[in-house]
Structure formats: structure tokens, C-alpha cells
C-alpha positions in Angstrom: -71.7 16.1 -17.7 -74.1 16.7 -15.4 -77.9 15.8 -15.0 -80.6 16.3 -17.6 -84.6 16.5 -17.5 -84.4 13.2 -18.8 -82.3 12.0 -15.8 -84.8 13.3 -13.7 -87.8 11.6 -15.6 -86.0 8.6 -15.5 -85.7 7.7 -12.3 -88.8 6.6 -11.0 -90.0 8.0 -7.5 -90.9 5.2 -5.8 -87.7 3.0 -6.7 -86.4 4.7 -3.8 -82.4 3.4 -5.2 -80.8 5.6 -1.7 -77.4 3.9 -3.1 -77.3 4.9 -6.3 -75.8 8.3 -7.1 -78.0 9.0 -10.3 -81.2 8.6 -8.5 -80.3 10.3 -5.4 -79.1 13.2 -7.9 -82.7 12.8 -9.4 -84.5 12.9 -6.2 -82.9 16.0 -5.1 -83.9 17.8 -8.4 -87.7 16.7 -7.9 -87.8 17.9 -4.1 -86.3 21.4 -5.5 -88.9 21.3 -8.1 -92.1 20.6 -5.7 -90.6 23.0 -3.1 -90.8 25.5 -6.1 -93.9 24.9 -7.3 -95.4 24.3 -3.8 -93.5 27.8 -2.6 -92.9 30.0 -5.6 -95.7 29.4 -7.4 -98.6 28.5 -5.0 -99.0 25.3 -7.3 -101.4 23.2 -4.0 -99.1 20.1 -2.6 -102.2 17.4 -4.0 -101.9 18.8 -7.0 -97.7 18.7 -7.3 -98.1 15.5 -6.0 -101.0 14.1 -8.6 -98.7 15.6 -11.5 -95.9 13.5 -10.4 -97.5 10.4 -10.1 -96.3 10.5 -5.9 -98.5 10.9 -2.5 -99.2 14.1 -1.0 -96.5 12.9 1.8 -93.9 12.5 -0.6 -94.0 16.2 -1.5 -94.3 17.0 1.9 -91.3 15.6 2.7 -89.7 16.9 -0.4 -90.4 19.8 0.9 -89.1 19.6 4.8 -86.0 18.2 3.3 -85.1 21.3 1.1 -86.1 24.0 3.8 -84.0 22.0 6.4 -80.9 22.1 3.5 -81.7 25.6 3.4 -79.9 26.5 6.6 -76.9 26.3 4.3 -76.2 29.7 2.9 -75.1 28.0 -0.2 -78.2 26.0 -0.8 -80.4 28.9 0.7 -78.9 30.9 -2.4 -79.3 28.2 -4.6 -82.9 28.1 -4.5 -83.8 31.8 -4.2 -81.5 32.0 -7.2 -83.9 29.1 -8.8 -87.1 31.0 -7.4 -85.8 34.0 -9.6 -85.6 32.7 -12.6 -88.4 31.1 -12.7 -90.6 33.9 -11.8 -92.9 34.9 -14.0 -93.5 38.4 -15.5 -97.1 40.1 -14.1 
């Protein structure tokens, strides 16, 4: 089926379950969501990070870890793709 924001708000940051497929699936949402909101929307990375409940560092790497996935055209489409539709009309 797929995951779901509730997935996602499920699986607690700092559980840090690397085996389990659900929360790695989670975690890799929530770094394209603060590299989004860090990127796209100017939202500052203390203040991503405050609203997640997780350190400064943690979006900081959440962030490294998507723009080093984006050397993959795939996943370099992927997010502009995500940037688009989430922009906001001026």
C-alpha cells in the first residue's frame, strides 16, 4: 500500500530502528521533508528541527543525505518534482 503521514508520525526519530524497513521508509520521508522546508521554503534548520522534536544536526544531516541521493537523476527528479508541487502561489 504504500506509506502514509501516519507512518511517518509514527516512527519516532530518535528510535533510530536502521533494520526495520518501515522506519527507514519513515526516515527517508522526514529528511525529504526538512530538505524541503529547509530548501524550498526557506523554513531556518532550528526551526525544522524544533518542529520535529530533533537536533539541529539531525536536519543537517537529513539534509547532506538527500543532496548526496540527488546525484541520481531519478531522485534529483523526484524532489524537484516534490519542490513543484509544493510551491506556493505569490
Amino acid at each position: 500500500m504504500g506509506l502514509v503521514p501516519a507512518d511517518v508520525l509514527a516512527a519516532a526519530p530518535q528510535a533510530n530502528l536502521k533494520g526495520d524497513e518501515n522506519w527507514m521508509a519513515a526516515a527517508q520521508a522526514r529528511h525529504r521533508a526538512f530538505y524541503l522546508l529547509v530548501t524550498a521554503h526557506n523554513v531556518p534548520m532550528t526551526q525544522a528541527a524544533a518542529v520535529a522534536g530533533v537536533s539541529k544536526q539531525a536536519v543537517s544531516k537529513a539534509l547532506r543525505r538527500v543532496e548526496d541521493g540527488r546525484e541520481d537523476p531519478l531522485r534529483d527528479r523526484a524532489i524537484e518534482m516534490l519542490a513543484q508541487a509544493l510551491e506556493v502561489p505569490a
